[in-house]
MARVOVEX-78031 format. One record per residue (C-alpha): x negated, y, z. Coordinates in Angstrom, 2 decimals. Example, Ala and Ser with C-alpha at 12.3 -4.5 7.8 and 13.67 -1.06 7.14 Angstrom:
BEGIN
+---------+---------+---------+
!    east !   north !      up !
+---------+---------+---------+
!  -12.30 !   -4.50 !    7.80 !
!  -13.67 !   -1.06 !    7.14 !
+---------+---------+---------+
% end
This chain:
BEGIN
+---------+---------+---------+
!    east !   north !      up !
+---------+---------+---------+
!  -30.17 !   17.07 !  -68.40 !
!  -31.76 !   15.08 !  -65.80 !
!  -30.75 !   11.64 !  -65.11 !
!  -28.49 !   11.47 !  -61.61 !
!  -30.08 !    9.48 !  -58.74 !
!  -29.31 !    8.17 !  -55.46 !
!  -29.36 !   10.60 !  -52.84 !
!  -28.11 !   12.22 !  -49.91 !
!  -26.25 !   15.56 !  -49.69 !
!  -25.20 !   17.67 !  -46.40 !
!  -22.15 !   20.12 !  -47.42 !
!  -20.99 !   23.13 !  -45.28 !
!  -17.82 !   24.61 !  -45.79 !
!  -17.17 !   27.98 !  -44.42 !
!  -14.36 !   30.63 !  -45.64 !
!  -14.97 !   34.10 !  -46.81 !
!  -12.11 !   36.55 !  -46.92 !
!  -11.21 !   35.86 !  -49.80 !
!  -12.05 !   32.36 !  -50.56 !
!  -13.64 !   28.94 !  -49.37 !
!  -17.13 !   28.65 !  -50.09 !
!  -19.18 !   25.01 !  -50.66 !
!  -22.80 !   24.65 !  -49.97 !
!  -24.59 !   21.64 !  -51.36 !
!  -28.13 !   20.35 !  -51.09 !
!  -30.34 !   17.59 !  -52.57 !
!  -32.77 !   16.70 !  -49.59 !
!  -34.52 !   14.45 !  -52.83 !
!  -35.36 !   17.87 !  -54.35 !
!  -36.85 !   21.55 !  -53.79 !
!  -36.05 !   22.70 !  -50.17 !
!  -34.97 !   26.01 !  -52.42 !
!  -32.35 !   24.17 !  -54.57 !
!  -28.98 !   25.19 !  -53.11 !
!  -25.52 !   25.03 !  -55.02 !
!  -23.47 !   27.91 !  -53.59 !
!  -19.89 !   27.44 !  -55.26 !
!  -16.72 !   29.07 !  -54.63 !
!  -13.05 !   27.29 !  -54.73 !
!  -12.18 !   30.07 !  -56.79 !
!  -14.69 !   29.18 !  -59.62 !
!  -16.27 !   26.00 !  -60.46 !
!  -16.15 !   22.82 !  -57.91 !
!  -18.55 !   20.12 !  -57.59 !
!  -17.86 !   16.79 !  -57.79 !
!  -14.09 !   15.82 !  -57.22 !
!  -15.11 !   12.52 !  -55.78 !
!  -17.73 !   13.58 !  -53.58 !
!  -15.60 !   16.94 !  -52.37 !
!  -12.53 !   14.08 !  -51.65 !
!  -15.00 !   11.60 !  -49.65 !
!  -15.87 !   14.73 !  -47.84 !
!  -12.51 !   15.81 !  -47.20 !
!  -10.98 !   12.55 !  -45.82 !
!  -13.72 !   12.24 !  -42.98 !
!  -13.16 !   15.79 !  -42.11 !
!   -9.52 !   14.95 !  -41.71 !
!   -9.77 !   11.37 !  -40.07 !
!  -12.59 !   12.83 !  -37.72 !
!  -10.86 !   14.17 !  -33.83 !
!  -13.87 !   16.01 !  -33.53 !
!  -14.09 !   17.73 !  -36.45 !
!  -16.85 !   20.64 !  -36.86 !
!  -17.00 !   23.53 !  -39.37 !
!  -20.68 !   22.52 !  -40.34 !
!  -20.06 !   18.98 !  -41.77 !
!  -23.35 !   16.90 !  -43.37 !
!  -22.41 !   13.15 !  -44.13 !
!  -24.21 !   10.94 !  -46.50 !
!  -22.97 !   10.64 !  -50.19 !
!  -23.57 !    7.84 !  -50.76 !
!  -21.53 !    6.46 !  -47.42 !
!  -18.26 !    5.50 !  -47.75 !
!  -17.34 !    4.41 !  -44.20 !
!  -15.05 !    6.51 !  -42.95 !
!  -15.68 !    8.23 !  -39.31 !
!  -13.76 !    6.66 !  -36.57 !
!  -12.53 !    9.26 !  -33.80 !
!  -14.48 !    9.76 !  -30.89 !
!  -12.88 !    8.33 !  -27.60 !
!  -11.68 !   10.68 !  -25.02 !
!  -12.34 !   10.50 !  -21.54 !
!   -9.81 !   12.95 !  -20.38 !
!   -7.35 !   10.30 !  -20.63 !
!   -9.11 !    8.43 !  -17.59 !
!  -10.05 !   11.50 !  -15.93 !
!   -9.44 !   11.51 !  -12.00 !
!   -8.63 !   13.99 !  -10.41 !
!  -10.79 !   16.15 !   -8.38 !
!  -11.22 !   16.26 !   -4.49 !
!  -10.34 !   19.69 !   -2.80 !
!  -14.43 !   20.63 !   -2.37 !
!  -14.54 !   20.60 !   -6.08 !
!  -11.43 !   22.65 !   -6.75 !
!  -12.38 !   24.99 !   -3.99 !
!  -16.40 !   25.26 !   -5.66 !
!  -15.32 !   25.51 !   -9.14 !
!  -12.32 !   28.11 !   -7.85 !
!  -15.10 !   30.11 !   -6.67 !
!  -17.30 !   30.21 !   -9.43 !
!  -14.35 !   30.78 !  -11.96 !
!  -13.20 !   33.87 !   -9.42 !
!  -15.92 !   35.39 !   -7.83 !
!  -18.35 !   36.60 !  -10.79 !
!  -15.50 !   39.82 !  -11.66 !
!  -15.34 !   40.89 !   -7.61 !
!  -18.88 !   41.75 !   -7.78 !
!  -19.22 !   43.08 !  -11.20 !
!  -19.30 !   46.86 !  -12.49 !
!  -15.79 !   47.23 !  -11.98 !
!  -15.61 !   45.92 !   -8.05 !
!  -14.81 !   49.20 !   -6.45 !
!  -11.55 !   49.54 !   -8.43 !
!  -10.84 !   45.95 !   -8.37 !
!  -11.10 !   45.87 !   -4.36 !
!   -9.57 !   49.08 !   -3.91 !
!   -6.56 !   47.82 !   -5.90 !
!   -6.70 !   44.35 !   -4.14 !
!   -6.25 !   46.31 !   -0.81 !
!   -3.26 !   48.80 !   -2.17 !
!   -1.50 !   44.77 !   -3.06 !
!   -2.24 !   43.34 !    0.72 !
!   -1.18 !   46.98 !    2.10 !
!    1.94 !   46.65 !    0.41 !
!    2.38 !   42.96 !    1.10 !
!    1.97 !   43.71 !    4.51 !
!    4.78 !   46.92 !    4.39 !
!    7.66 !   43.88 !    2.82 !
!    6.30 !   41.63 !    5.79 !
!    7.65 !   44.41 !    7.94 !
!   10.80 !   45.25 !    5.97 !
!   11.78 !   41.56 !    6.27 !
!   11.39 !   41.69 !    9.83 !
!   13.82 !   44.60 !    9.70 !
!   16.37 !   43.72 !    7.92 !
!   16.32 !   40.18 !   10.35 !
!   17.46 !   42.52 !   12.95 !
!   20.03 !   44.31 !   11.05 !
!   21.46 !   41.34 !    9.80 !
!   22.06 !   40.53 !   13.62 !
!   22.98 !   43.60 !   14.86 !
!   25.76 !   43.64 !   11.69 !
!   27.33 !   40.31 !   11.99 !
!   27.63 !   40.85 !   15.82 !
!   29.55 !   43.99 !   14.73 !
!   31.74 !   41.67 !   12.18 !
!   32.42 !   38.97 !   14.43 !
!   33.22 !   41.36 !   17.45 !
!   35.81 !   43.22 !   15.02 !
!   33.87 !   46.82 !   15.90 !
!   34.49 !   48.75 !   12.66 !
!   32.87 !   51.72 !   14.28 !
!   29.65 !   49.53 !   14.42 !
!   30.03 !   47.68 !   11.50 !
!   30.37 !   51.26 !    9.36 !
!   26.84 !   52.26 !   10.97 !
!   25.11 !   49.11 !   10.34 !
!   26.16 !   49.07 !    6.78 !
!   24.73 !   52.51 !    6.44 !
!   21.43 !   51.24 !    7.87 !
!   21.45 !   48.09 !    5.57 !
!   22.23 !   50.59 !    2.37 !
!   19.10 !   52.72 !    3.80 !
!   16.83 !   49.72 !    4.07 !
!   17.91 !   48.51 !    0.85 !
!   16.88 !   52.30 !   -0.70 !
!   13.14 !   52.02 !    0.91 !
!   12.68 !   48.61 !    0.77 !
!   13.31 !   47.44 !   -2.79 !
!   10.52 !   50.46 !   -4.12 !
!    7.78 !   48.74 !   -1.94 !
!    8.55 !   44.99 !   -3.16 !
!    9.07 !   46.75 !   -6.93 !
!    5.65 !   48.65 !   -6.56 !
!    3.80 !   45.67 !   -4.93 !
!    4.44 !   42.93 !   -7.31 !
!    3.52 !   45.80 !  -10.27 !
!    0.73 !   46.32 !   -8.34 !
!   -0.36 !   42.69 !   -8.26 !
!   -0.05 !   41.98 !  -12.07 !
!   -1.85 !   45.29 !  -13.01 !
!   -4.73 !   43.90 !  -11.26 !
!   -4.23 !   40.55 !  -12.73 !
!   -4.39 !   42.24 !  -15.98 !
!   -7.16 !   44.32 !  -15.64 !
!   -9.08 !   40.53 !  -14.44 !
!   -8.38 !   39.31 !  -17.16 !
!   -9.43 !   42.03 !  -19.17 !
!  -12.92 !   41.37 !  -17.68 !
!  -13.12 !   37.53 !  -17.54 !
!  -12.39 !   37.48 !  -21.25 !
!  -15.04 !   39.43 !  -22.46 !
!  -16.84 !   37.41 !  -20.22 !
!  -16.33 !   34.24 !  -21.07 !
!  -16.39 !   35.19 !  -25.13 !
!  -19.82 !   36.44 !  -24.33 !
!  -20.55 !   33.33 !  -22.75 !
!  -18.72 !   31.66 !  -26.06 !
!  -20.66 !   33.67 !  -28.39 !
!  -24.38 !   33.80 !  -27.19 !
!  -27.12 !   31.73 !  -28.18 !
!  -24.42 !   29.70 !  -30.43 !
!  -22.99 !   27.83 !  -27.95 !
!  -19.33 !   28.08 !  -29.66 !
!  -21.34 !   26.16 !  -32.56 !
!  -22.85 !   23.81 !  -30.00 !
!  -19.39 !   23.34 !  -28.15 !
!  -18.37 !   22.22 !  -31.59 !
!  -20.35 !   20.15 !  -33.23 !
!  -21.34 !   18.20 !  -29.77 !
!  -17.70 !   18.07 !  -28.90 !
!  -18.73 !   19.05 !  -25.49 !
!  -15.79 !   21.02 !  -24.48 !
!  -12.22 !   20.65 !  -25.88 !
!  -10.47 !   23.40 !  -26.89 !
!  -12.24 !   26.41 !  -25.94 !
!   -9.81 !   29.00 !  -27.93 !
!   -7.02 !   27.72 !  -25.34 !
!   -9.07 !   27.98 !  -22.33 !
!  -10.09 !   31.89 !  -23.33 !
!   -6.60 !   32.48 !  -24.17 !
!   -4.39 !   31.12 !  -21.96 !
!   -5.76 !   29.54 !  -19.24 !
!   -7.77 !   33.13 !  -18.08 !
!   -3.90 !   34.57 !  -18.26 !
!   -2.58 !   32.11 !  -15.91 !
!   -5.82 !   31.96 !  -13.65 !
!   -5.69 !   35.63 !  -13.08 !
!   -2.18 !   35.51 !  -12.67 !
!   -1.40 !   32.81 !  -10.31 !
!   -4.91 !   33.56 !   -8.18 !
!   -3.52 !   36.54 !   -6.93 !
!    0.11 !   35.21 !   -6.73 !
!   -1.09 !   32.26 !   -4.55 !
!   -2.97 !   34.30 !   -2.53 !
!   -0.69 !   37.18 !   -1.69 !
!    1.71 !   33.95 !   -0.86 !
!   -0.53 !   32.72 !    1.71 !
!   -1.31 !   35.78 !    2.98 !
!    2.46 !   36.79 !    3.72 !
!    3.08 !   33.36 !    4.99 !
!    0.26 !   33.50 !    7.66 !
!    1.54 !   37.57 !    8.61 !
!    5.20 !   36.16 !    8.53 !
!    4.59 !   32.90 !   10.62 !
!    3.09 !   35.37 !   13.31 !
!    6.22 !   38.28 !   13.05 !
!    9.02 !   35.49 !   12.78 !
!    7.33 !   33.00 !   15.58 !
!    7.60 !   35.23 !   18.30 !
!   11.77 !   35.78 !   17.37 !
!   12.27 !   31.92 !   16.96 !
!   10.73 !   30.73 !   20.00 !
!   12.42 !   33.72 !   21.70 !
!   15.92 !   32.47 !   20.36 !
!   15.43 !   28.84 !   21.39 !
!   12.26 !   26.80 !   21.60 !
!   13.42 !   23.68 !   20.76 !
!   14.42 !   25.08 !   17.24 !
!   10.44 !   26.51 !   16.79 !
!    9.66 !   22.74 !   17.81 !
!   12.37 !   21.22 !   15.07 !
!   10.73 !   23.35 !   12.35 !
!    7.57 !   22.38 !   13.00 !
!    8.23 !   18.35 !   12.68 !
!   10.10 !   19.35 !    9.44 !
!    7.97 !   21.10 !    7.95 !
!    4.98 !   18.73 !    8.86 !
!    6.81 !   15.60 !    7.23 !
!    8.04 !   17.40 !    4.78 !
!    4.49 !   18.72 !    3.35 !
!    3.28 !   15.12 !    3.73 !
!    6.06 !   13.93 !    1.49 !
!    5.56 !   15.93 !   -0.89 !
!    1.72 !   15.84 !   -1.35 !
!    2.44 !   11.54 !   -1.39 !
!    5.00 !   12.42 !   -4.44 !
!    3.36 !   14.96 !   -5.94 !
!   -0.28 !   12.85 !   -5.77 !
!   -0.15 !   12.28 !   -9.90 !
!    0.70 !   15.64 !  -11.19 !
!   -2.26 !   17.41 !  -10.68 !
!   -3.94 !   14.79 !  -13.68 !
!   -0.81 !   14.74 !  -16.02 !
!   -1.01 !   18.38 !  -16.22 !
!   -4.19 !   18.41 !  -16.84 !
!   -3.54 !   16.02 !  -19.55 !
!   -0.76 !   17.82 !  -20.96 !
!   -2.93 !   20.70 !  -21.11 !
!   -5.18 !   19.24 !  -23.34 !
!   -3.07 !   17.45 !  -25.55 !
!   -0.57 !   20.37 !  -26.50 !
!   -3.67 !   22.27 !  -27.49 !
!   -4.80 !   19.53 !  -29.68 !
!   -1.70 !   19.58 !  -31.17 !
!   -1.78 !   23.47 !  -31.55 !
!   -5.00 !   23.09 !  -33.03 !
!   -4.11 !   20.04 !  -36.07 !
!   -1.55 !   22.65 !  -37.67 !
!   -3.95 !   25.71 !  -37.41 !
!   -6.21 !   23.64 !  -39.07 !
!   -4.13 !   22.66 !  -41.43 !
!   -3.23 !   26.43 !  -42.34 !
!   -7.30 !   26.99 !  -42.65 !
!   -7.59 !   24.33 !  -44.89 !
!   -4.35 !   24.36 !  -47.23 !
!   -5.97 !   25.06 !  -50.23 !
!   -7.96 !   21.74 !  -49.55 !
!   -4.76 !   19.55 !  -48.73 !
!   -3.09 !   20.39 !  -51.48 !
!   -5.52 !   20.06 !  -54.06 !
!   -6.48 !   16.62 !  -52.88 !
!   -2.60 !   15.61 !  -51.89 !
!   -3.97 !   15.13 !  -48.43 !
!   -0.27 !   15.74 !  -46.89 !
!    0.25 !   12.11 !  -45.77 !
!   -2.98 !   11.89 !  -43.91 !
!   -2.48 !   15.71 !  -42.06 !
!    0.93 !   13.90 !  -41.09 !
!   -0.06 !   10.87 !  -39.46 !
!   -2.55 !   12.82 !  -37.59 !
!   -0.07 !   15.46 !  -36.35 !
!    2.10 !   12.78 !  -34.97 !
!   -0.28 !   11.02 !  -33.43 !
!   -1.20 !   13.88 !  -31.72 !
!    2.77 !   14.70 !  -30.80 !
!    3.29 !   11.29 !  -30.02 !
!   -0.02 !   11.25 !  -27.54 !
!    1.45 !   14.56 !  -25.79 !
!    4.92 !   13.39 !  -25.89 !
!    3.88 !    9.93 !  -24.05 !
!    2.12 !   12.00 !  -21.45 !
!    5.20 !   14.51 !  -21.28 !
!    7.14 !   11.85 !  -20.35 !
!    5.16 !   10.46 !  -17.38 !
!    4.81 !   13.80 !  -16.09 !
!    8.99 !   14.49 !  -16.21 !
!    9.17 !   11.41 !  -14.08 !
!    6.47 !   12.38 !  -11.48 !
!    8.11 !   15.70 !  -11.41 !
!   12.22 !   14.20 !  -11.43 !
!   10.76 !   12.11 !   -8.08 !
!    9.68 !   14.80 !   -6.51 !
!   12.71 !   17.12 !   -7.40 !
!   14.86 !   14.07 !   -5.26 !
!   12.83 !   15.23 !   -2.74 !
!   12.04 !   18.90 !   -2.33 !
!   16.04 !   19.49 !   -3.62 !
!   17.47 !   17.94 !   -0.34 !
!   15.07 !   19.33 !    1.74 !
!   15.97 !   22.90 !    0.71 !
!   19.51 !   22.17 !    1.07 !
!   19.29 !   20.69 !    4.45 !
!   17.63 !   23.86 !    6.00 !
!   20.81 !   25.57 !    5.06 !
!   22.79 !   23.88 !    8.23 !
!   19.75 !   22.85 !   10.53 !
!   19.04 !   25.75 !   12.30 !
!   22.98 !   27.06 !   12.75 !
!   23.47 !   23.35 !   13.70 !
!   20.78 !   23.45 !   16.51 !
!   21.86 !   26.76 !   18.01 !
!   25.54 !   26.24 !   17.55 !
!   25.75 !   24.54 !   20.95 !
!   24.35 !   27.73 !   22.61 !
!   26.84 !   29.96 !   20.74 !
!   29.88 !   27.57 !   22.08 !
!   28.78 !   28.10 !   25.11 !
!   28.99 !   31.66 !   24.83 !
!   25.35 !   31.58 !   25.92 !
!   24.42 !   33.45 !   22.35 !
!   26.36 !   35.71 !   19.89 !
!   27.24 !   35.17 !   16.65 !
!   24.51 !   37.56 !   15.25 !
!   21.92 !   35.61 !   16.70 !
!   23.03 !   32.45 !   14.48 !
!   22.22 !   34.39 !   11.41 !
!   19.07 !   35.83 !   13.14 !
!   17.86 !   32.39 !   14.07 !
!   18.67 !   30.98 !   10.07 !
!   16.57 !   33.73 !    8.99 !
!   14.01 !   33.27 !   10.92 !
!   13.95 !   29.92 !   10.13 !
!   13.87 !   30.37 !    6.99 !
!   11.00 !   32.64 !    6.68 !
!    8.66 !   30.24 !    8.60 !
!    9.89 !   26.77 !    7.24 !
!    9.30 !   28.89 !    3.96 !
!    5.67 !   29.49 !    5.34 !
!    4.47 !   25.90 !    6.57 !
!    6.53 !   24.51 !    3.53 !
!    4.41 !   26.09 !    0.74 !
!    3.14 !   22.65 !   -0.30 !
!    6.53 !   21.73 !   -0.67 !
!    7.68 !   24.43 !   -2.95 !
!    4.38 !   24.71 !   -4.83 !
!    3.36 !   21.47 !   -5.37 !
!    3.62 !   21.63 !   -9.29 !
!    2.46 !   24.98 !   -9.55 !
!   -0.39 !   23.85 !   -7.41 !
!   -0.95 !   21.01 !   -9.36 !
!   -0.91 !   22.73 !  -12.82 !
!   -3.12 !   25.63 !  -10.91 !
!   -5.62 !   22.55 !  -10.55 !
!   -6.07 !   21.96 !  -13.79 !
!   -6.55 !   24.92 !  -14.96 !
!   -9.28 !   25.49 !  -12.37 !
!  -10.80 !   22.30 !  -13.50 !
!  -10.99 !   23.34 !  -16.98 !
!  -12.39 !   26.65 !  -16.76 !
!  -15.03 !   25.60 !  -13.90 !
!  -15.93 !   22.48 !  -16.25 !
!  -16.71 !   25.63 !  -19.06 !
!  -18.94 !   27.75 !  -16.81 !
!  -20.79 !   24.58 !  -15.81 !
!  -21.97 !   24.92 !  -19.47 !
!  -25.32 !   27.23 !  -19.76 !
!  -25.37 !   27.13 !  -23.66 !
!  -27.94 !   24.63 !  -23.58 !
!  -26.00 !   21.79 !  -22.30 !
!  -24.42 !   20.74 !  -19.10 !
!  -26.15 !   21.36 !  -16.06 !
!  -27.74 !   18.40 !  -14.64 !
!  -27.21 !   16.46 !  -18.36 !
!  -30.04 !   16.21 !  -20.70 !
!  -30.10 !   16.98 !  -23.94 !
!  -31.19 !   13.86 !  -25.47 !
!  -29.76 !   11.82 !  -22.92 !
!  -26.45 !   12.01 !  -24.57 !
!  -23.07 !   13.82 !  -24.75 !
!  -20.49 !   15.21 !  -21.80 !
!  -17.51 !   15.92 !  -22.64 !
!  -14.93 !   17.80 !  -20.31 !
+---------+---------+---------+
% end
C-alpha cells in the first residue's frame, strides 16, 4: 500500500433515490482516479467526512457541490447578508420591476385567452359598480318608506331589495371566480417560466454556489401565488374605485357639497398619515420574507441530510443554527408587529369615525326638514363608497407594503440572465439580492 501524503481533496455529495453518494478526488494523482462510495457501503475517512460535514453545517450559504481543502481545518464563517440593510425601493423601481415581473405572460402564446378573460373580470367589475349604485337608491327610497310609516311602500321596496339581492350576489360570486381563475391560469404560466429560467444553462447551480439569490424555491412557490393573486386584486380595486368615485361623486355633491368637500380633506390627511406610519413596513416585510424562508429551508435541510446528523451526532450544531435562524425572524417579527400596532391606532379610528361624519354633516339639513330621512342613509353610503376610494392607501397600506416586497424579489430574480447580474461582472465580485 502506498504511503499517505499531504494533499488536497474536493468532495461532492449528491443523493440518489436510494442513498447518499460521496465523490472524492486526489488532485496529487491521475485526473482518472475517482472514489465513488455509497453511505450504504463502505465510507471514507470518518475524520475527513466529519471536517466536511461541520463546514457544510456552520456555512449560511451552503451549496450541494462542496470542495474544501483537507488538510484545512478553519472552519467557514457565514457570509454577511445585506438584506438586513436593504432600503427600500423608490416607486420608479417598483413600478419597472412590476412591469417586467407582469408583462412577459400578457404577450405570450396564451394572450388571447388571458385578455379575453381579463375583460370578462373588468366587465363584471363594472356590472357590481352599477349594482352598488342601485341598491344606494333603494336603500333611500326604503328607509324613506320606514321612517314615513308607509307599509304599502315599505312591502314594495323590500321586494325590490330581495330582487337585487337575487341578481346581484351571482355577478359579485362570478366576478371574483372569474378573477382568481385567471390568477391561476398566470401562475400556471409564470412558473414554468421562471423554472425554465431556474433550470437553463445551470443557473439554479450558479444561484447556489454564488449565493446570488436567496431562496429561489420560495420565490417560485409562493411569491408567483401571491403576485398573480394580489396583481389582479389590486388592480380590479383601483379600477372600481376610479368607476365608483365618478357614479357616487355626482350623488354626493348633489346631496350637499360641503360633505363632497369634507371627504376630500379626510381622505387627503388621512392617506398622508398613513403612508408617514406605514413608511417601515414595506422593508420589514421584505425581511420577514426572507428570514421565514431561511428558516423553512435549515429543517428541510436537515431532513436531506439526517442520515449525516445522526451518524456524526451533529444534533447540537443543526440546533443552534435553527434558532438562530428563529431568533433572527422572530427579532424582525417583532419590529414589524409594532410598525403594524402604530398604524392599526390609526387606520382603526379613522374607520370608525366615518361611521357618524357624514349623518353628522347632513343632520342639520334633515332638522330642518330641508332633506328626508332616506337621504341620510343615501349620503353615508355614498360616502362611504368614495372615502373607500381615495382611502385605498389607508386600508392597503400593509398589503401594499408586503405587495412591495414581493415585487422586489421576483424583479431582483429576472434581473438575473444566468450569467450573472446585469450590469455586474463576473469577476468583479458577488450580488446578492
Amino acid at each position: 500500500m502506498a504511503a499517505l501524503q499531504p494533499h488536497v481533496s474536493c468532495h461532492y455529495y449528491y443523493h440518489t433515490p436510494n442513498c447518499r453518494v460521496h465523490h472524492s478526488r486526489n488532485h496529487n494523482h491521475a485526473p482518472s482516479s475517482f472514489l465513488i462510495n455509497s453511505s450504504c457501503n463502505a465510507t471514507t475517512s470518518y475524520r475527513l467526512r466529519r471536517r466536511t460535514y461541520l463546514r457544510r453545517t456552520t456555512s449560511s450559504s451552503s451549496s450541494p457541490f462542496l470542495c474544501r481543502s483537507a488538510a484545512s481545518t478553519e472552519v467557514a464563517e457565514p457570509l454577511p447578508s445585506p438584506d438586513d440593510k436593504r432600503k427600500v425601493p423608490d416607486l420608479e423601481t417598483l413600478l419597472r420591476r412590476f412591469w417586467k415581473v407582469a408583462a412577459p405572460y400578457w404577450s405570450s402564446d396564451d394572450k388571447v385567452q388571458a385578455r379575453l378573460r381579463l375583460a370578462a373580470v373588468f366587465a363584471l367589475t363594472l356590472g357590481t359598480t352599477g349594482i352598488s349604485v342601485g341598491f344606494n337608491f333603494l336603500g333611500r327610497d326604503f328607509y324613506n318608506a320606514l321612517a314615513n310609516k308607509d307599509q304599502e311602500q315599505f312591502t314594495k321596496q323590500l321586494l325590490y331589495y330581495l330582487g337585487g339581492f337575487a341578481g346581484g350576489i351571482p355577478v359579485f360570486v362570478l366576478r371574483d371566480y372569474a378573477r382568481d381563475t385567471l390568477a391561476l391560469r398566470w401562475r400556471s404560466w409564470m412558473t414554468s417560466y421562471y423554472m425554465e429560467r431556474y433550470l437553463k444553462n445551470q443557473t439554479f447551480y450558479k444561484i447556489q454556489s454564488q449565493s446570488i439569490i436567496d431562496n429561489p424555491d420560495q420565490r417560485i412557490v409562493d411569491d408567483l401565488s401571491s403576485f398573480t393573486g394580489t396583481a389582479l386584486s389590486f388592480s380590479l380595486t383601483l379600477f372600481n374605485a376610479v368607476v365608483d368615485l365618478i357614479s357616487f361623486s355626482n350623488i354626493l355633491f348633489g346631496i350637499y357639497p360641503p360633505l363632497f368637500i369634507v371627504l376630500l380633506v379626510y381622505s387627503i390627511g388621512g392617506t398622508a398619515i398613513s403612508i408617514f406610519l406605514g413608511r417601515e413596513l414595506v422593508t420589514l416585510n421584505f425581511l420577514q420574507e426572507k428570514k421565514e424562508a431561511d428558516f423553512r429551508y435549515g429543517l428541510v435541510r436537515i431532513r436531506e441530510n439526517a442520515e449525516s446528523i445522526a451518524f456524526y451526532g451533529g444534533e447540537e450544531n443543526e440546533m443552534r443554527l435553527l434558532l438562530q435562524r428563529f431568533k433572527s425572524a422572530f427579532k424582525n417579527l417583532t419590529q414589524l408587529l409594532i410598525s403594524s400596532r402604530n398604524l392599526d391606532f390609526f387606520t382603526s379610528g379613522y374607520r370608525y369615525l366615518i361611521q357618524i361624519l357624514p349623518a353628522a354633516v347632513v343632520a342639520p339639513m334633515y332638522f330642518s326638514g330641508k332633506i328626508e330621512f332616506g337621504v341620510i342613509n343615501q349620503s353615508v353610503s355614498a360616502f362611504n363608497h368614495i372615502l373607500g376610494d381615495f382611502s385605498l392607501v389607508v386600508y392597503q397600506i400593509q398589503a401594499i407594503s408586503a405587495f412591495s416586497a414581493i415585487i422586489d424579489r421576483l424583479g431582483s430574480w429576472l434581473s438575473y440572465n444566468g450569467k450573472g447580474f446585469l450590469g455586474v461582472r463576473e469577476l468583479g465580485g458577488r450580488k446578492r439580492v
